[in-house]
N, C-alpha and C positions, 0 to 999 in steps of 0.2 A: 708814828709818822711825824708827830706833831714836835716830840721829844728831841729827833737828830738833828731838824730842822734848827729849833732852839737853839740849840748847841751850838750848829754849824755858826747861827749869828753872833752868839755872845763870843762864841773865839777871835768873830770878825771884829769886833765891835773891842774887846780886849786886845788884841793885834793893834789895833790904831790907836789906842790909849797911849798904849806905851812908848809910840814911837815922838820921838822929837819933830821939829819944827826941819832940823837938819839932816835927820834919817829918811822922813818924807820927800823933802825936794833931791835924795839920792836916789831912792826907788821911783819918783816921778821919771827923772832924766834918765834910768835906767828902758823905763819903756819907751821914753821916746826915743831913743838913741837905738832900739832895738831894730834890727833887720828883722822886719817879718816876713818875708820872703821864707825863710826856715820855719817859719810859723807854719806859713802855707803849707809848705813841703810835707810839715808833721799834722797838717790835716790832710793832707792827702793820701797820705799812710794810712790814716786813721780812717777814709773812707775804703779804700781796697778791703783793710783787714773785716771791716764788716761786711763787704759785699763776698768777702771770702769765706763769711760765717753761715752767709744765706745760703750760698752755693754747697755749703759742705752738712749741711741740714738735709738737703734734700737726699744727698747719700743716704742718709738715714730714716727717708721718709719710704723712697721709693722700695726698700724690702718689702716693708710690713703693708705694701698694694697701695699707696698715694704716689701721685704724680704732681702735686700743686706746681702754679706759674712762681714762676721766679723772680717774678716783679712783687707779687705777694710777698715772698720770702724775705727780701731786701727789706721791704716797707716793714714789713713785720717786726725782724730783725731791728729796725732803727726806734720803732715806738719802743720796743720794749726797753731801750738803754733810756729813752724821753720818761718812761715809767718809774725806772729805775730813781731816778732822780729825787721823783715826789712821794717815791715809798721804796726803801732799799727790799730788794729782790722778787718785786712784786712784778716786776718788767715779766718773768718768766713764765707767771701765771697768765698774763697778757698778753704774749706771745700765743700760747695754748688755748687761749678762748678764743683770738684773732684766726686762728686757721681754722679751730673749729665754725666759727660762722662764714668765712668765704672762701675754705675748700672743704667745708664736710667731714674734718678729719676730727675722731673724738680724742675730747680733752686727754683721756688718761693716756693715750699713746704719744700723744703730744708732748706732754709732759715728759712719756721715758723718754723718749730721745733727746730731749732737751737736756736732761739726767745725766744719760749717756754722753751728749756734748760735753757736762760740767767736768765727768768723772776724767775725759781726755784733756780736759783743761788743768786741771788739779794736775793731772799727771806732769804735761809742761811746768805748771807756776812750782813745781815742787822741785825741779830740776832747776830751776831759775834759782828758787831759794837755796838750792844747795850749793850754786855758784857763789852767790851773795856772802854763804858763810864761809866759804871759802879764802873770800877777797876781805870779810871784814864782819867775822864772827865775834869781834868782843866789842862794836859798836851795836849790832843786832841786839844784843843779850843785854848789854848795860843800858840799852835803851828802855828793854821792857815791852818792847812791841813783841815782843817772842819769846814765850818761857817754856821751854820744852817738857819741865815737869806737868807747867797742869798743861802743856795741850794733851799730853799722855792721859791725865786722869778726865780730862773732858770727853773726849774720844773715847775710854773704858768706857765713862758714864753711859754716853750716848749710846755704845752700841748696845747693853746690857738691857736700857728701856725699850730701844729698838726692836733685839730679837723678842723681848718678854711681850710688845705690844701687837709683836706679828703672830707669836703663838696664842696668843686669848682670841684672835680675832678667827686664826683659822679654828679652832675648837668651837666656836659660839653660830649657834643656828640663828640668831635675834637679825631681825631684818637690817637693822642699821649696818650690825656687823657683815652680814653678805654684801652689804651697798659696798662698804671699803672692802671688803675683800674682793670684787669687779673689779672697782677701781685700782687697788694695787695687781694685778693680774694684769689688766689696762699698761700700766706704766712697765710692770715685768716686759711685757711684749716689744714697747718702747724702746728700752733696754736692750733687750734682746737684739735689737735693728743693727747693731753693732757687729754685731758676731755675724747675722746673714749679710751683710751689704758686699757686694762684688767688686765695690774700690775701695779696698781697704788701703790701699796706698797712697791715693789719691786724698783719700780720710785724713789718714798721715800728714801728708802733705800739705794740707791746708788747716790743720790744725797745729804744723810749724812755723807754716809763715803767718796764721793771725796771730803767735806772739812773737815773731819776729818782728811784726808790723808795730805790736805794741812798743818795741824796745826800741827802735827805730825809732818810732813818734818822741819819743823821750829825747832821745842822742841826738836828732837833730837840731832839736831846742837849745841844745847848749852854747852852738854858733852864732846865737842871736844875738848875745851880746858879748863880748868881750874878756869879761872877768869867768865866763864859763868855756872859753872855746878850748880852752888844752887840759879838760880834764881826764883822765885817768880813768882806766875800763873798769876799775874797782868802787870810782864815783860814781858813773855810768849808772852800773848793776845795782847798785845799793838804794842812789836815790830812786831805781825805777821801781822795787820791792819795796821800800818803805812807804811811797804815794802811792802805790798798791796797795798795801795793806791798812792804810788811811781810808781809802773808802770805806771801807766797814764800818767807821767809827760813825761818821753822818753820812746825810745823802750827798752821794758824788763826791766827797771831802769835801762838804763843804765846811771851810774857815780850817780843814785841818790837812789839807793835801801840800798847801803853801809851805806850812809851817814846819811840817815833815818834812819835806822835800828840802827846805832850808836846810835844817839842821843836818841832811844828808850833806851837804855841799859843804857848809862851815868847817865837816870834820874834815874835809881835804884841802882847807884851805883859803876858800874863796872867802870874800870879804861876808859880814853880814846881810848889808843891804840888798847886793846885788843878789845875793842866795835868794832874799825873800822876793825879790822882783821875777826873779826864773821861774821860782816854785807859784807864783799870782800868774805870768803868762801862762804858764804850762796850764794850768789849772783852767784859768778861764777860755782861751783858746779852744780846751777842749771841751768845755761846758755848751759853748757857744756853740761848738759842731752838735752838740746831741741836741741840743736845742730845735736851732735852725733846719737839721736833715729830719730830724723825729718827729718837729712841728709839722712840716712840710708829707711827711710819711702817714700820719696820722688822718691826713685834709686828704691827701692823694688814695690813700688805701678804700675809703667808703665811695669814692668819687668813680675811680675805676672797676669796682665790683656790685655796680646799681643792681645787677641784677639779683645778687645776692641780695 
């Protein structure tokens, strides 16, 4: 936790080193100058697409016999991106303890369906990616943010530990070993919520448009200022996949979603500064939303289920 955190400041803190006296009052006059009315807009995106996450959760709850409110769902949904933040992917554990204590629903099933969300996410962001490589496969690859060899040998590794760690556990009578073999049966079922649910369209559906919403949030941004408004569907896609895949590096990108994002822009053209001022709106804007609705979710979610 402590480590991404670090990170994220020394790149901030390295960022502003190196900038001049005259690079700074560029990127200053850059936000001021900015229309945030498009700001808005791409927070507004960004609020549907998660209330389109809570909503499409519940598809997946109501198979396996839960019916939770949907006001939990929302809130829940928004702490766990405020989670996200202060420990990368621990939002999703949070999410699965949060239902279990104010709708009763046990963690392991929680969890698969949350599984089951990511694996329909993947499936999108993988299609996104392959647009990306499409429009601008020899900046991906010379980048270094994507090296298809070892994702190849990572992914062997993985699965190999995977099935070896699933077979010793189902072979082993030791008590520990039955606890996780519950629990993963737990998350099977989860999973499995996928395959029963009766809108599977609907499923579909709202797992189109929460990354349509994401890509949206991104595209609108570009009209905020001037030096980004005519860029190019190839700019678009690229910068929205590589500050994508910047969060992973620290929490939320922090100090690296900017800096990525820039160098997506620079390669089509746009000046430096204003690159780096897009890639700090974008970035912060949306920090500020997980902030503010997660803060807000967190306070409102114990408040609403006293009885609990």
């Amino acid at each position: 936790m402590i480590l991404p955190i670090a990170l994220g400041v020394f790149l901030i803190l390295s960022f502003l080193s190196k900038l001049s006296e005259s690079d700074k009052e560029t990127i200053v006059n850059s936000f001021k100058s900015a229309n945030y009315w498009w700001v808005l807009l791409s927070l507004f995106l960004g609020i549907l697409s998660h209330l389109s996450r809570a909503y499409r959760w519940e598809f997946m709850l109501n198979p396996i016999g839960y019916h939770p409110k949907m006001s939990n769902l929302v809130f829940m949904v928004l702490v766990s991106y405020l989670v996200n933040l202060i420990i990368p992917r621990a939002g999703e554990v949070a999410r699965a303890t949060a239902i279990k204590k104010y709708e009763n629903i046990p963690i392991d099933k929680a969890l698969g369906t949350i599984v089951a969300e990511r694996i329909a996410d993947v499936s999108i962001l993988l299609f996104i990616l392959g647009i990306a490589f499409l429009v601008q496969a020899e900046f991906l690859l010379k980048s270094g943010l994507f090296n298809p060899v070892q994702s190849i040998i990572t992914l062997s590794i993985l699965g190999v530990v995977g099935i070896g760690f699933i077979l010793l556990i189902r072979k082993s009578k030791h008590l520990i070993a039955q606890k996780i073999k519950t629990f993963l049966l737990g998350i099977l079922e989860g999973l499995q919520s996928i395959l029963k649910m009766k809108s599977k369209w609907a499923f579909i559906f709202h797992t189109i448009f929460i990354w349509l919403m994401y890509v949206l949030m991104f595209y609108v941004v570009t009209f905020a200022l001037p030096e980004t408004s005519n860029l190019p569907f190839g700019a678009i896609i690229t910068g929205f996949v590589v500050g994508g895949l910047s969060m992973a590096i620290t929490n939320g990108g922090l100090g690296v979603y900017p800096v990525f994002v820039a160098s997506a822009l620079i390669l089509y053209g746009v000046d430096e500064n204003p690159a780096k001022a897009f890639g700090w709106i974008m970035w912060t804007s949306q920090t500020l939303m997980i902030l503010v609705f997660g803060g807000l979710s967190f306070l409102l979610l114990p408040m609403l289920n006293k009885a609990k």
